[in-house]
Phi, psi and omega in degrees: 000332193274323201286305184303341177268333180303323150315308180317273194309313173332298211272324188283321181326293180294326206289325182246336141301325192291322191267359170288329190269340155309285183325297204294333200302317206275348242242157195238154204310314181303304209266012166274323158322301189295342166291291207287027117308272200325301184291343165318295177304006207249297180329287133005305193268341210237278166323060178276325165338306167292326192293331171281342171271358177286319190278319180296359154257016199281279185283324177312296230291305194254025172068037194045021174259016174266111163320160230243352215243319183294326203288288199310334200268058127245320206286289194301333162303322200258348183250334165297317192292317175297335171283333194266329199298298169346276187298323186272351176289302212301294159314355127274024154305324204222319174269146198348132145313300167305299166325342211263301213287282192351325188292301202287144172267097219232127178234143189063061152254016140298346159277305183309323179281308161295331192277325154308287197303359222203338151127179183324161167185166194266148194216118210225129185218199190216180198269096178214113198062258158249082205277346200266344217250334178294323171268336175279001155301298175282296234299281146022262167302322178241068188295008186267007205234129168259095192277119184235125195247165199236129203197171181286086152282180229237184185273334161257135206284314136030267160297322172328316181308298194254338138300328156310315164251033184243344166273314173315283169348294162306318179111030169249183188207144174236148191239130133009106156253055124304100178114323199301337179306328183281339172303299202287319048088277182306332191282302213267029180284286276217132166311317161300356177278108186274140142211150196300090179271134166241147201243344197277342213247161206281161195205135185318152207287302180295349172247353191227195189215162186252146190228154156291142174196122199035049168077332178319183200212108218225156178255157178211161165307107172245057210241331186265359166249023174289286179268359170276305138357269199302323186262343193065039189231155190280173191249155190216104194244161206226093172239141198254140165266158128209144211285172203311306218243034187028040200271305191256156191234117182246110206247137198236137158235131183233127147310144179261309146195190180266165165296151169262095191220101171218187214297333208271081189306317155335258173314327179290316164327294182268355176297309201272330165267020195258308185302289186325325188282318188309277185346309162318283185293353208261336194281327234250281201296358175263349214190056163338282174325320187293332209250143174266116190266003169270034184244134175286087200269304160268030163307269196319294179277337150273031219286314183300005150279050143245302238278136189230000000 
């Protein structure tokens, strides 16, 4: 019974992305602006959970020194930001590639053209501005390279579907990260292989290693200093702004470091991922509003700030 209704729910799923993603694709920038407000309010009015872990990560993260007035203008951001990731995977089921690529304002992108000619590197990016818009950028842009990111599918095949074919669209590929390590092993023996992480969000004791993050004590990924190790290759992390009126896209590329590698395997492990969480916050602390603050972020060692 269950499998049938998960079909079920499959098919209203595909039936209303495609033609929401038509309706949106045709739709001119302002007034496609004006949706992604709408579903925002819709978020807003309905969603409340996220509005309490965003605001309890709020006051953890920054001690309770943020206004009740600062918190709400970052809460409306992230639910603006969360409406645009949403609406524009759809409308780019159809719309021009080219039209798409165009938005973006892209700084250091002579480090990703060098570090291409010279052979792999970890390509790492956070839930921040438009975090999707980043792998279909270099994916895109850069056809000498195969980029495969790695990210959760979800219980419906459905959606499972259209990540798939929201990335594939661009020239990227997505991977299970169910699994994925022997995969990830294999892709980078061949040089053209790039591949694609998101690093910010909390993770069981048994899949991370604990990092500092706003003096906290946090669980992180530690799979891009892993294969950074392991392979000799640098870590690059990658994040998109976006202006007010979701017109533009500002996608900044940074090195993170070269592999660390001396006898203590350990400590390099965790010195480049301590870099990577430092990194994270200093972007989080540039821009508040970009980073999605609705993730149990101080979940491993802080599960009692969720409880409601």
């Amino acid at each position: 019974m269950k499998k049938f209704i998960d079909k079920i729910i499959d098919i209203f799923i595909l039936i209303f992305a495609y033609s929401s993603g038509f309706i949106l694709s045709i739709m001119n920038d302002r007034i496609f602006f004006y949706n992604v407000k709408f579903l925002s309010f819709i978020f807003k009015t309905f969603d409340k959970r996220r509005k309490k872990d965003c605001f309890n990560n709020l006051d953890f993260a920054y001690n309770n020194t943020l206004s009740e007035k600062e918190k709400i203008k970052i809460l409306n951001q992230c639910y603006d930001n969360f409406a645009f990731v949403i609406l524009n995977a759809l409308r780019l089921l159809y719309m021009s590639k080219e039209k798409y690529i165009s938005k973006f304002r892209v700084r250091n992108e002579d480090l990703i053209k060098d570090l291409i000619n010279k052979g792999n590197f970890i390509f790492i990016t956070a839930h921040y501005g438009d975090w999707e818009g980043t792998a279909r950028y270099v994916a895109y842009k850069h056809k000498n390279i195969n980029l495969s990111v790695v990210g959760r599918f979800t219980q419906f095949s459905s959606i499972n579907l259209l990540m798939q074919k929201s990335r594939q669209r661009f020239g990227s590929s997505f991977l299970d990260k169910v699994g994925a390590s022997r995969h990830l092993v294999k892709l980078l023996k061949d040089k053209k292989n790039i591949i694609g992480l998101v690093i910010d969000h909390n993770v069981s004791q048994f899949e991370g290693i604990f990092v500092k993050m706003f003096g906290k004590d946090v669980t992180h990924t530690a799979a891009a200093s892993i294969l950074a190790r392991k392979y000799n290759i640098p870590i690059v992390f990658a994040y998109t702004t976006l202006s007010a009126d979701y017109r533009n896209y500002n996608l900044n590329f940074v090195k993170i470091c070269n592999a660390i590698i001396t006898k203590d395997s350990k400590a390099d492990i965790e010195a480049m991922t301590q870099l990577q969480a430092d990194f994270t916050q200093k972007i989080i602390n540039e821009n508040k509003g970009e980073w999605f603050w609705f993730h149990k972020r101080f979940k491993a060692k802080y599960s009692e700030i969720y409880k409601y």
